[in-house]
MILOTOR-140451 format. One record per residue (C-alpha): residue number from 1; chain; x, y, z negated. Coordinates in steps of 0.001 Angstrom, whole numbers, padded with zeros to 6 digits. Each point is the difference from the previous one (the first is absolute). Example, Ala and Ser with C-alpha at 12.3 -4.5 7.8 and 13.67 -1.06 7.14 Angstrom:
<sites>
SITE, 1, A, 012300, -004500, -007800
SITE, 2, A, 001370, 003440, 000660
</sites>
This chain:
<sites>
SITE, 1, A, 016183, 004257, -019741
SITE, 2, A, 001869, -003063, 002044
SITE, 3, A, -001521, -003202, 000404
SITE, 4, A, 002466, -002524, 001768
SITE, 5, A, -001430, -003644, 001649
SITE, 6, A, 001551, -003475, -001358
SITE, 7, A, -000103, -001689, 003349
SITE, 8, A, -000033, -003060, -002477
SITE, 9, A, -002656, 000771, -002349
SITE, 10, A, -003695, -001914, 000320
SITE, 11, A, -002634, 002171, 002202
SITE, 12, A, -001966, 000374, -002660
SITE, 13, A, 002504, 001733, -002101
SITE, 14, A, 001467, 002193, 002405
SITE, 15, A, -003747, 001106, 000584
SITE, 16, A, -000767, 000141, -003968
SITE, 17, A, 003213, 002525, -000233
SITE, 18, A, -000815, 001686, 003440
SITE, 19, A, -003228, 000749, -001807
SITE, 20, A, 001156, 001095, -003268
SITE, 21, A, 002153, 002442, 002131
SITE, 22, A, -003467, 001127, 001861
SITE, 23, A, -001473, 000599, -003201
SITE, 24, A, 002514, 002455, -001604
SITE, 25, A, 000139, 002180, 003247
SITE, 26, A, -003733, 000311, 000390
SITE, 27, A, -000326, 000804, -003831
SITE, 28, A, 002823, 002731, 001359
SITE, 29, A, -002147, 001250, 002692
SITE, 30, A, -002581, 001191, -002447
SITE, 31, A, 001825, 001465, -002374
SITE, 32, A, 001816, 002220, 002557
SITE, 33, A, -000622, 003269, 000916
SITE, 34, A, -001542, 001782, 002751
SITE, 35, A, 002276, -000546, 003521
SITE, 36, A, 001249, 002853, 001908
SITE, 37, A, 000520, -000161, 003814
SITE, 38, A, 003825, 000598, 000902
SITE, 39, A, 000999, 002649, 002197
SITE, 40, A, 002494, -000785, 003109
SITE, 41, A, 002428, 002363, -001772
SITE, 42, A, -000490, 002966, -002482
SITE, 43, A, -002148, 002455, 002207
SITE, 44, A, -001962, -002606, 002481
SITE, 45, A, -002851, -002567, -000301
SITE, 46, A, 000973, -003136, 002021
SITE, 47, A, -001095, 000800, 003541
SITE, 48, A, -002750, -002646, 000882
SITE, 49, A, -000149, -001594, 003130
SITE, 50, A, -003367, 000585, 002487
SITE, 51, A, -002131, -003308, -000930
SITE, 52, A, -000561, -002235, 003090
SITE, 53, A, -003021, -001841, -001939
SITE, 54, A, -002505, 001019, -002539
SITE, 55, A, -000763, -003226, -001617
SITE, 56, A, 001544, -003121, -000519
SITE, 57, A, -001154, -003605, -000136
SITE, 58, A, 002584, -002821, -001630
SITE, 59, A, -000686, -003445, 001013
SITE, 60, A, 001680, -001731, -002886
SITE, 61, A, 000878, -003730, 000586
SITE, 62, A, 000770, -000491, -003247
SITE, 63, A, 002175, -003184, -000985
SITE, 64, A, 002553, -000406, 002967
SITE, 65, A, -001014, 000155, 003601
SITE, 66, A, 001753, -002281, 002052
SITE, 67, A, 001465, 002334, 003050
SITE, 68, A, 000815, -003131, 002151
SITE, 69, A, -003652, -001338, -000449
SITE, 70, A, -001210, 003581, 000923
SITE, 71, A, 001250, 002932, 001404
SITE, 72, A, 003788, -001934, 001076
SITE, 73, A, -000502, -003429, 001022
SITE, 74, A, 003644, -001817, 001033
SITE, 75, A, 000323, -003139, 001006
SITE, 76, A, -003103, -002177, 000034
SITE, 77, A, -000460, -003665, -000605
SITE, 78, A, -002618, -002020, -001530
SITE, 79, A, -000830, -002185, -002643
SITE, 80, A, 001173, -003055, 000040
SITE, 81, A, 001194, -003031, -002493
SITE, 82, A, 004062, 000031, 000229
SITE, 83, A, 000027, 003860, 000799
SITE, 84, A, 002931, 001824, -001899
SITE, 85, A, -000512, 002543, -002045
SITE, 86, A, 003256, 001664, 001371
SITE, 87, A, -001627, 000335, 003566
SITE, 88, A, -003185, 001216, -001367
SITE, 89, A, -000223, 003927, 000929
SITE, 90, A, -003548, 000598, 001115
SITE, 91, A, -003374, -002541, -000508
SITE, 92, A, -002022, 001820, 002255
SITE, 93, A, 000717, 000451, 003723
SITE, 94, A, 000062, 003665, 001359
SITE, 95, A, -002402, 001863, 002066
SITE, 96, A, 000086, 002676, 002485
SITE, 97, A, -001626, 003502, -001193
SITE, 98, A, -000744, 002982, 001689
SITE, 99, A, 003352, 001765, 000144
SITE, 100, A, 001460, -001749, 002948
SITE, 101, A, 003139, -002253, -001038
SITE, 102, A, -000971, -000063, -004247
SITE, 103, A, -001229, -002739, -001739
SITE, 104, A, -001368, -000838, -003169
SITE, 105, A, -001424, -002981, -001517
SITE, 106, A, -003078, -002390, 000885
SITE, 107, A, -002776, 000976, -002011
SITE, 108, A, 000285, 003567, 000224
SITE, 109, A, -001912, 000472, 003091
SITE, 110, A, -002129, 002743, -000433
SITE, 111, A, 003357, 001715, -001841
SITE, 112, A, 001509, -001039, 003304
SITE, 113, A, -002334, 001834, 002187
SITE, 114, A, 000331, 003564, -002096
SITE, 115, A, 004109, -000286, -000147
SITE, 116, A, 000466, 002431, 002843
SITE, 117, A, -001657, 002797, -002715
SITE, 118, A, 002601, -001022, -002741
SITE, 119, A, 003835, 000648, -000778
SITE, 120, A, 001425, -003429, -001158
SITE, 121, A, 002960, 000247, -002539
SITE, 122, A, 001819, -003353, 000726
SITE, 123, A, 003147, 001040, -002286
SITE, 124, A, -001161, 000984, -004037
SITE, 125, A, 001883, -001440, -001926
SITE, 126, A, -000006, 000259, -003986
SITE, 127, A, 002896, -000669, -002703
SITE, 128, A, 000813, -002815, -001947
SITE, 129, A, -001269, 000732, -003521
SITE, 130, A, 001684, -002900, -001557
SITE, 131, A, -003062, -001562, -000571
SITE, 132, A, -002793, -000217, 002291
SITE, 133, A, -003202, 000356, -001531
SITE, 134, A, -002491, 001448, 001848
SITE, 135, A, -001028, 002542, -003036
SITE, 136, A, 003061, 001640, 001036
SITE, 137, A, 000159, 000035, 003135
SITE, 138, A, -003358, 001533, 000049
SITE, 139, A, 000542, 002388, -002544
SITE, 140, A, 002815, 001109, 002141
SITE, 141, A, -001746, 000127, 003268
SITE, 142, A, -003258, 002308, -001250
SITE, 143, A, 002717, 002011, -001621
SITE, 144, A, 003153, 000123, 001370
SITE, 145, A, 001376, -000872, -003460
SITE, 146, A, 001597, -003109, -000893
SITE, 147, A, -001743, -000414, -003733
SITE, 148, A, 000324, 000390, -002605
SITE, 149, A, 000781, 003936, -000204
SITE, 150, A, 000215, 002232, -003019
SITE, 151, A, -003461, 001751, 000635
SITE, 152, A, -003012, -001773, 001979
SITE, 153, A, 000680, 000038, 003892
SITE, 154, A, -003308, 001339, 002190
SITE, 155, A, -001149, -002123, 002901
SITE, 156, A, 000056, 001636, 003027
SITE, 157, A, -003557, 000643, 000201
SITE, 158, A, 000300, 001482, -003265
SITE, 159, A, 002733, 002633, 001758
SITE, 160, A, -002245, 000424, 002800
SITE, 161, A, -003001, 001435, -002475
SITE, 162, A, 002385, 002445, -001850
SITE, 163, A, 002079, 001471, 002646
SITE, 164, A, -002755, 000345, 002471
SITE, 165, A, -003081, -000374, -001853
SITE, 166, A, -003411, -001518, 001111
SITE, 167, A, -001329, 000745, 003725
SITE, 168, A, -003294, -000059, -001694
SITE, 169, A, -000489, 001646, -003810
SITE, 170, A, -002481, -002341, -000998
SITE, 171, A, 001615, -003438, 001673
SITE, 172, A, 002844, -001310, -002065
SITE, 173, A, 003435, 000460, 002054
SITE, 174, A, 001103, -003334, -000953
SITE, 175, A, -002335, -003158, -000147
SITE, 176, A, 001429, -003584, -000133
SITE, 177, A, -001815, -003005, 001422
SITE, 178, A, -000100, -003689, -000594
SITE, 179, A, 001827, -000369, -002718
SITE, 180, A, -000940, -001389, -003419
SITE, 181, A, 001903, 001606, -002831
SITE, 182, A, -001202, -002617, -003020
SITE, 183, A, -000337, -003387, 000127
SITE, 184, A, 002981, -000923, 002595
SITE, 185, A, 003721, -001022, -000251
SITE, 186, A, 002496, 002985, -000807
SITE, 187, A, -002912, 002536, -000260
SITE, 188, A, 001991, 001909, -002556
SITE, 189, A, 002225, 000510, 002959
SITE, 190, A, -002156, 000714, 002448
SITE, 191, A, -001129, 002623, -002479
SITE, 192, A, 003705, 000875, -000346
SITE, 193, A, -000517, 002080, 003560
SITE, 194, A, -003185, 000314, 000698
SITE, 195, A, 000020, 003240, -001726
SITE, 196, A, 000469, 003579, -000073
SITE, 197, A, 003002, 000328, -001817
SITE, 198, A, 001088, 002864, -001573
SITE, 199, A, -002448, 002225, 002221
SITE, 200, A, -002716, -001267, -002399
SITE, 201, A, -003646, -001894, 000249
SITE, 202, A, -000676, 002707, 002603
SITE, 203, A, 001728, -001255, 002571
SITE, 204, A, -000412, -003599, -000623
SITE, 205, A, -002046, -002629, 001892
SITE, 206, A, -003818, -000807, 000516
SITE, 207, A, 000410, -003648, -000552
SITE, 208, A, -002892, -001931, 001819
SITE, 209, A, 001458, -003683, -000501
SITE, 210, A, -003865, -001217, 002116
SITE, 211, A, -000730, 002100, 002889
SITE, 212, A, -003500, -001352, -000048
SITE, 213, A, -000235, 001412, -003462
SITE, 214, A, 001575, 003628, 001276
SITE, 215, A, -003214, 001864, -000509
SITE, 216, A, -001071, -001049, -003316
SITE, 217, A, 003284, 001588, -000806
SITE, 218, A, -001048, 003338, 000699
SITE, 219, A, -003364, 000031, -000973
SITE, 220, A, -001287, 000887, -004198
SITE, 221, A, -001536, -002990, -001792
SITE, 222, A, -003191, -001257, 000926
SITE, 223, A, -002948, 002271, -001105
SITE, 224, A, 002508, 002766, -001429
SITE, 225, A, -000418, 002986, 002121
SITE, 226, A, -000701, 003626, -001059
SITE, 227, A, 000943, 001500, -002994
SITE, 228, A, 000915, -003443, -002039
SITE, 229, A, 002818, -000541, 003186
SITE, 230, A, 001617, 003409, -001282
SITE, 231, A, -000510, -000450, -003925
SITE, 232, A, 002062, -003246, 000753
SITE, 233, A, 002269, 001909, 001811
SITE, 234, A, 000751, 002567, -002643
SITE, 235, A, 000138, -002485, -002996
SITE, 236, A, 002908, -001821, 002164
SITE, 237, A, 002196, 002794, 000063
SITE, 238, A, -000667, 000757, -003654
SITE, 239, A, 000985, -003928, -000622
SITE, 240, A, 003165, 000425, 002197
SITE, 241, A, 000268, 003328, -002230
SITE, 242, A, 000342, -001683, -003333
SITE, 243, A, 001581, -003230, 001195
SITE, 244, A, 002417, -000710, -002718
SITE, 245, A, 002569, -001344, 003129
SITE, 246, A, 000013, 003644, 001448
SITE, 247, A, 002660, 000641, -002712
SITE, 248, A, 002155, -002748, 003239
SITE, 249, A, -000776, 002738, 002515
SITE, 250, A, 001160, 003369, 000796
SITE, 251, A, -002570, 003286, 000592
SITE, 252, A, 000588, -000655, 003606
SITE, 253, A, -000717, -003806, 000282
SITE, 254, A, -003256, 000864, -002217
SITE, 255, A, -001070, 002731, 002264
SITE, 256, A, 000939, -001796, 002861
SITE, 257, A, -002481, -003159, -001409
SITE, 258, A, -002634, 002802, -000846
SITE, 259, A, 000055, 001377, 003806
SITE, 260, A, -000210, -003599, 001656
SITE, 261, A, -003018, -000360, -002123
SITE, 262, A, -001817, 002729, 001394
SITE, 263, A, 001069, -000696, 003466
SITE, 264, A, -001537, -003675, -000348
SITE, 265, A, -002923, 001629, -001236
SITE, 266, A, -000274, 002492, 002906
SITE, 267, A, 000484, -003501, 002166
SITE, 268, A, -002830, -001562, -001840
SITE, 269, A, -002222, 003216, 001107
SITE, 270, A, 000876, 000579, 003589
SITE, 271, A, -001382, -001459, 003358
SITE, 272, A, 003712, -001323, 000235
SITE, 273, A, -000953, -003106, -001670
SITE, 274, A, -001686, -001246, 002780
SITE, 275, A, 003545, -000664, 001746
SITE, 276, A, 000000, -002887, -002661
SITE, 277, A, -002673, -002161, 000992
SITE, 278, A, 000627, -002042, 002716
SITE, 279, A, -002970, -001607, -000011
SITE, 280, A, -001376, 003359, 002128
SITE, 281, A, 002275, -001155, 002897
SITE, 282, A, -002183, -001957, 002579
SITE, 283, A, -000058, -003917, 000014
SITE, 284, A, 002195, -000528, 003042
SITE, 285, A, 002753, 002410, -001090
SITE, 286, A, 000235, -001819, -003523
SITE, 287, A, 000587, -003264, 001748
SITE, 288, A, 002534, 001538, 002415
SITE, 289, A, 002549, 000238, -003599
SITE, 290, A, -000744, -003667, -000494
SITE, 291, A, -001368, -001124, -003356
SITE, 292, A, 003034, -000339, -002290
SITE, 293, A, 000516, 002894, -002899
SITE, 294, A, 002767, 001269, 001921
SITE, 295, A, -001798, 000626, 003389
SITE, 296, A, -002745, 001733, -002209
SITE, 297, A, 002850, 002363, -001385
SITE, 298, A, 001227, 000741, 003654
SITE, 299, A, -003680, 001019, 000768
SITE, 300, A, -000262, 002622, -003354
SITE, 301, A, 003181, 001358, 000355
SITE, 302, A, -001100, 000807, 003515
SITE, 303, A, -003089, 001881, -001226
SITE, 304, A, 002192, 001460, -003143
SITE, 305, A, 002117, 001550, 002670
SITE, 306, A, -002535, 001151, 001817
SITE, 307, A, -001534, 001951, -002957
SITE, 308, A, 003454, 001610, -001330
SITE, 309, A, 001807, -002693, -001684
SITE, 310, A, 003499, 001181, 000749
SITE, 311, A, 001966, -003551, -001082
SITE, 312, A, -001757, -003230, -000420
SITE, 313, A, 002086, -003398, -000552
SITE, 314, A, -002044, -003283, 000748
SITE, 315, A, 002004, -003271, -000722
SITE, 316, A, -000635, -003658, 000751
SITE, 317, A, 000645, 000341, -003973
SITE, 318, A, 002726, -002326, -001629
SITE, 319, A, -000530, -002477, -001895
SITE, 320, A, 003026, -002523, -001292
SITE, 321, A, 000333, -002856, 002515
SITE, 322, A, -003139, 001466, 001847
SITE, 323, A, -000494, 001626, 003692
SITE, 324, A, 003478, 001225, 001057
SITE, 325, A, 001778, -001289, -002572
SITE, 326, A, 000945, -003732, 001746
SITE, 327, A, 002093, -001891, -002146
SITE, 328, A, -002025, -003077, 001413
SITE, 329, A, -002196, -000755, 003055
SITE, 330, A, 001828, 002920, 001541
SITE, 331, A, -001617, -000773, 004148
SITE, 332, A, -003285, -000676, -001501
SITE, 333, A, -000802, 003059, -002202
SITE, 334, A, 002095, 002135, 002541
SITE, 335, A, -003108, -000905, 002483
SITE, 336, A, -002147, 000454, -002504
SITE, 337, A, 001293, 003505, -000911
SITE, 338, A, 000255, 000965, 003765
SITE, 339, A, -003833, -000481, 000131
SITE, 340, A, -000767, 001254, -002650
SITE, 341, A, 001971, 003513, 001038
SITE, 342, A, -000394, -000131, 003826
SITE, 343, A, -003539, 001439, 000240
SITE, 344, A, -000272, 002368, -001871
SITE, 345, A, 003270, 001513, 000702
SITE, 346, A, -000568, 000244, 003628
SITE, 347, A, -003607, 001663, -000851
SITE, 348, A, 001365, 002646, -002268
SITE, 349, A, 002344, 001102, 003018
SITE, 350, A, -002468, -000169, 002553
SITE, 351, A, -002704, 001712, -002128
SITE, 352, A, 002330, 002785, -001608
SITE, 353, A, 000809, 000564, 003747
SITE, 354, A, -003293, 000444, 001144
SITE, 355, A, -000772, 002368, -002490
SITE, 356, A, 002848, 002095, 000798
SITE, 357, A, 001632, -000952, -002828
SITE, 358, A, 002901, -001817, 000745
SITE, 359, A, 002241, 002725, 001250
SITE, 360, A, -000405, 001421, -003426
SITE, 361, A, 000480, -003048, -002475
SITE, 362, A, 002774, -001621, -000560
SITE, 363, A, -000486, -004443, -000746
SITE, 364, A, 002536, -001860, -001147
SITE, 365, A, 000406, -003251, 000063
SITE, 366, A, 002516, -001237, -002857
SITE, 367, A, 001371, -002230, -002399
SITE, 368, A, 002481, -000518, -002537
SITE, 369, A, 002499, -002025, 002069
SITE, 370, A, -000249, -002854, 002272
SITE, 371, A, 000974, -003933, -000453
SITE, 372, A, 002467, -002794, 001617
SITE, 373, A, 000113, -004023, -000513
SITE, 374, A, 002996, 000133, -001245
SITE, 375, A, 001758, 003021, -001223
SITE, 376, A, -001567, 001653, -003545
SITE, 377, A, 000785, 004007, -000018
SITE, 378, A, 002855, 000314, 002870
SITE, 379, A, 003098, -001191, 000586
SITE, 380, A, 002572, 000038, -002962
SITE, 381, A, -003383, 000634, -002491
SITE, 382, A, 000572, -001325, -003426
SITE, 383, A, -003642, -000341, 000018
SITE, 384, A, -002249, -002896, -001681
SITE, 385, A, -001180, -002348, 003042
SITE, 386, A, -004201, 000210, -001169
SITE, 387, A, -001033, -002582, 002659
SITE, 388, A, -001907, -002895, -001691
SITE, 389, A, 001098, -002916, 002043
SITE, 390, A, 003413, -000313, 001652
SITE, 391, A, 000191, -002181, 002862
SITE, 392, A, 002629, -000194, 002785
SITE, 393, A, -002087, -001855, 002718
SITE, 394, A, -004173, 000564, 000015
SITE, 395, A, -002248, -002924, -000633
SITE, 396, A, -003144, 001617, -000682
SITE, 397, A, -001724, 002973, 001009
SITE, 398, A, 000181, 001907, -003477
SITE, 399, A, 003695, 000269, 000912
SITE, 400, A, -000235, 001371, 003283
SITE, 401, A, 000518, 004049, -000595
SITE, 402, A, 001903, 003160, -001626
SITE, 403, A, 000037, -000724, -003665
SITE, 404, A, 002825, 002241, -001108
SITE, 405, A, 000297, 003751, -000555
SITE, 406, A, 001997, 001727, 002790
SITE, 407, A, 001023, 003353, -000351
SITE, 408, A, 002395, 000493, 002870
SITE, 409, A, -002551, 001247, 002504
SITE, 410, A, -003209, 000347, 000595
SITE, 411, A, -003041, 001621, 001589
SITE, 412, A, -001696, 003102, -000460
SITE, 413, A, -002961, 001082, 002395
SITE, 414, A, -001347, 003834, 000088
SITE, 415, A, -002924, 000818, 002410
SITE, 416, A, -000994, 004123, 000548
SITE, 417, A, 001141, 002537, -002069
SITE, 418, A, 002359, 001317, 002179
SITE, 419, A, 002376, -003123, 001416
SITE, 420, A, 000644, -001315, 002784
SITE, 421, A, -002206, -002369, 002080
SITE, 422, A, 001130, -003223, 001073
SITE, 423, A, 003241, 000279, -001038
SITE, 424, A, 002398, -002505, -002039
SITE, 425, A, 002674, 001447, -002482
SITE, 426, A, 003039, -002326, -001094
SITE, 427, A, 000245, -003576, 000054
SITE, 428, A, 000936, -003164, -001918
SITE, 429, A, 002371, -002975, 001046
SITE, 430, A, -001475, -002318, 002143
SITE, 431, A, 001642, -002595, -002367
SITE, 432, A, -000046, -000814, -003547
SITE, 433, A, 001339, 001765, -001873
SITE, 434, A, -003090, 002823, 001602
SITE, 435, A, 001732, 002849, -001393
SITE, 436, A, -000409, 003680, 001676
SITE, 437, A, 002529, 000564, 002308
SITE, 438, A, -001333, 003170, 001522
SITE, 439, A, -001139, 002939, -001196
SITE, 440, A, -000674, -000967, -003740
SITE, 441, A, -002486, 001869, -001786
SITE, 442, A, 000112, 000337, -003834
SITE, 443, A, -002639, 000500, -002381
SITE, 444, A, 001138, 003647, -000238
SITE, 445, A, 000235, 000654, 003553
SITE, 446, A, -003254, -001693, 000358
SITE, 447, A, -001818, 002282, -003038
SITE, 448, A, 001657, 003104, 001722
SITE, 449, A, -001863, -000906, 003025
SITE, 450, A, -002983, -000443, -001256
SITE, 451, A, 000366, 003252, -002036
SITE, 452, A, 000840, 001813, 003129
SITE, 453, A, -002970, -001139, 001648
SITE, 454, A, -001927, 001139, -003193
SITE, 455, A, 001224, 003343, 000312
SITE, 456, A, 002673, -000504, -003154
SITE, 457, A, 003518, 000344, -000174
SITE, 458, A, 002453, -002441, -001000
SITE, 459, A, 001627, 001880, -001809
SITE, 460, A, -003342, 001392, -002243
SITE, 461, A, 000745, -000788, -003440
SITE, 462, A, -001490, 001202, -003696
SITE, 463, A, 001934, 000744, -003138
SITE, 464, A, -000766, -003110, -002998
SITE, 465, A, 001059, 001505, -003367
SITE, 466, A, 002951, 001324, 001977
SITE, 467, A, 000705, -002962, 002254
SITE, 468, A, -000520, 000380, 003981
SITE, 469, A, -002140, -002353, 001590
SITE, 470, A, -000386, -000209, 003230
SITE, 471, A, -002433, -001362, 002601
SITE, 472, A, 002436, -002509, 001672
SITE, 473, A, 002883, -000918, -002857
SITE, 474, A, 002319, 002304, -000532
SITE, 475, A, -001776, 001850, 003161
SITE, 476, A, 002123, -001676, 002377
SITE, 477, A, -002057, -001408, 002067
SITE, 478, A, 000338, 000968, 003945
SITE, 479, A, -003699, -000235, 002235
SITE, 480, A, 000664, -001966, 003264
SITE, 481, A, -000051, 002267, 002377
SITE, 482, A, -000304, -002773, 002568
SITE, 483, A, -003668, -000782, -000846
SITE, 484, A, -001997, 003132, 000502
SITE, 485, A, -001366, 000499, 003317
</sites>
């Protein structure tokens, strides 16, 4: 199956098509048969490397992150009436942080003070995909897999939960936070990867779209406890049993829906649950995350970590046009977005690190590519410019900011887990166009490293109805050495 992008076709029908696509290769996923981990050669299992971290914590910034309003602020000048758009590099001034001689962006103070614990990737860089919706972009960064592909792609967490399993039985292995799955633009999409895959239900997500509402999640109905919680339980898998749709899936993907059954139920009956509720975190801590859905996320997947959860993603969550996603008022929701993140980032560092955590857990700070003024995709890109208004000088303050899709660099930030401290990896022109100049780091190289860290090979792949699949595409991806400590 081939799906090629008209560069000239309307958004939404590249989407409707891209979706159509989607459709066919998840109806594919469950039809196929049970996958079969790949030897190195005939007589060998891949050789796995010695896992630096035990958990891992993605910070998802979903919808475009602006890397010169963040983590790689250029040149710096204000807002003001007459102001070309070709000068315009970074809206925010840059501040010192505690790694002598790096800088980041105003409003990430607190991130500021916790740099010299953190590995910043100043040089990812992701490919021009004809197109650049963000569906794509983020199917392809959760998993490594430019969509669509013949059979259903995992996410990463979803690898995570099959080829290393759960730190704790009864906790799932991989939860996702923050981000609603119905009721959204593209949520079809975001469904497209926030999956298991061919693994099966198993391995997929939690999905806790409300942090607030975590531990209802894991609890049985109100007033059904007992005996009536495991009738209910029983005539479920009977239902799933006669479903006139299991005809669609295989014996495995059936058995593999039966078994995440019972491990939700085992969930629903442990002391585990407790790790949901964040309401049983004092007053003072709560407030330390801030008050938005996102700092609330930060806080649970702190106490999900703490309790076993081996990956947990928490995103800002995207929304069309919303949060990250500044195709207008670029400065002004970049500030808001920096307080909304600022907080509780800096908390979960400081508290995973005073619970002796940090050392062991891996957080990430992504997203799917960065943004310029002027330039849509990179250099040379046959892309569709997306940015609403087009102005070459700025006479109002909804113009003044990144409103185009960059993909030519960008930054990635890791804390723990195994990396360095205080230490900067590759770099971006200081002027337009900000492409990585040093040390680029591809979405393969960049799974491979955080596979490494996982304690996966690269190279670990699983046989699909006779088709290798690997972990990093075509299991080419190369771990930077150059980050671990």
């Amino acid at each position: 199956m081939t799906f090629e992008i008209d560069p000239t076709a309307p958004e939404q029908i590249v989407r409707r098509d891209f979706l159509k696509h989607l459709s066919a290769a998840g109806a594919a996923a469950l039809m196929s048969g049970t996958p079969r981990l790949l030897s190195a050669n005939e007589t060998e299992p891949v050789k796995q490397p010695e896992a630096t971290a035990d958990s891992c914590i993605l910070l998802w910034m979903g919808g475009g992150m602006a890397a010169p309003d963040t983590f790689d602020p250029k040149r710096y000048l204000p807002f003001k009436k007459g102001l070309k758009v070709a000068d315009m590099l970074s809206t925010f001034p840059a501040i010192h942080t505690a790694v002598d001689g790096l800088e980041i962006c105003e409003g990430l103070e607190g991130i500021a003070s916790v740099m010299d614990r953190a590995t910043l990737i100043r040089s990812a860089v992701q490919p021009d995909l004809g197109s650049i919706l963000h569906s794509r972009h983020q199917y392809h960064w959760h998993t490594g897999y430019v969509p669509p592909q013949t059979v259903a792609a995992p996410h990463l967490g979803a690898w995570m939960a099959r080829v290393i399993g759960p730190r704790n039985p009864v906790m799932p292995a991989f939860i996702n936070v923050g981000q609603r799955l119905e009721g959204v633009g593209e949520s079809e999409e975001l469904k497209a990867f926030t999956t298991a895959g061919f693994f099966g239900s198993e391995f997929g997500p939690l999905n806790l779209p409300y942090p607030e509402e975590a531990a209802k999640s894991v609890r049985p109905p109100q007033g059904m406890t007992g005996q009536r919680f495991v009738n209910r339980n029983k005539l479920y898998r009977k239902l799933i049993d006669q479903s006139p749709q299991r005809e669609l899936m295989s014996d495995y993907h059936q058995e593999s829906m039966l078994r995440s059954m019972d491990k939700a139920y085992r969930l629903l009956s442990s002391k585990e649950r407790d790790a949901f509720d964040i309401t049983l975190e004092k007053e003072d801590v709560r407030q330390k995350y801030g008050d938005s859905r996102f700092g609330r996320g930060c806080l649970l997947a702190r106490r999900l970590v703490e309790s076993g959860a081996r990956f947990v993603e928490v995103t800002t969550e995207y929304v069309p046009f919303l949060h990250w996603d500044t195709h207008a008022d670029g400065h002004t929701t970049m500030d808001r977005m920096h307080k909304e993140i600022d907080p509780p980032i800096t908390q979960l560092i400081l508290d995973l690190e005073a619970r002796g955590l940090l050392d062991r857990t891996l957080v990430i700070i992504a997203s799917e590519f960065s943004r310029d003024a002027l330039i849509e995709g990179q250099p040379g890109s046959n892309a569709r410019d997306q940015a609403r208004e087009k102005v070459d000088e700025i006479s109002e303050m909804k113009h003044f900011g990144l409103h185009r899709h960059f993909t030519g660099g960008t930054s990635v930030v890791m804390f723990g887990g195994g990396m360095k401290r205080g230490f900067v990896y590759g770099k971006t022109a200081d002027e337009r166009p900000l492409m990585a100049i040093e040390n680029p780091v591809s979405i393969e190289d960049l799974h491979a490293t955080i596979m490494t860290v996982m304690g996966i090979s690269p190279k670990t792949g699983f046989d699909i109805e006779g088709r290798p699949f690997y972990v990093t595409k075509d299991a080419k991806g190369q771990a930077v050495q150059e980050l671990f400590a």
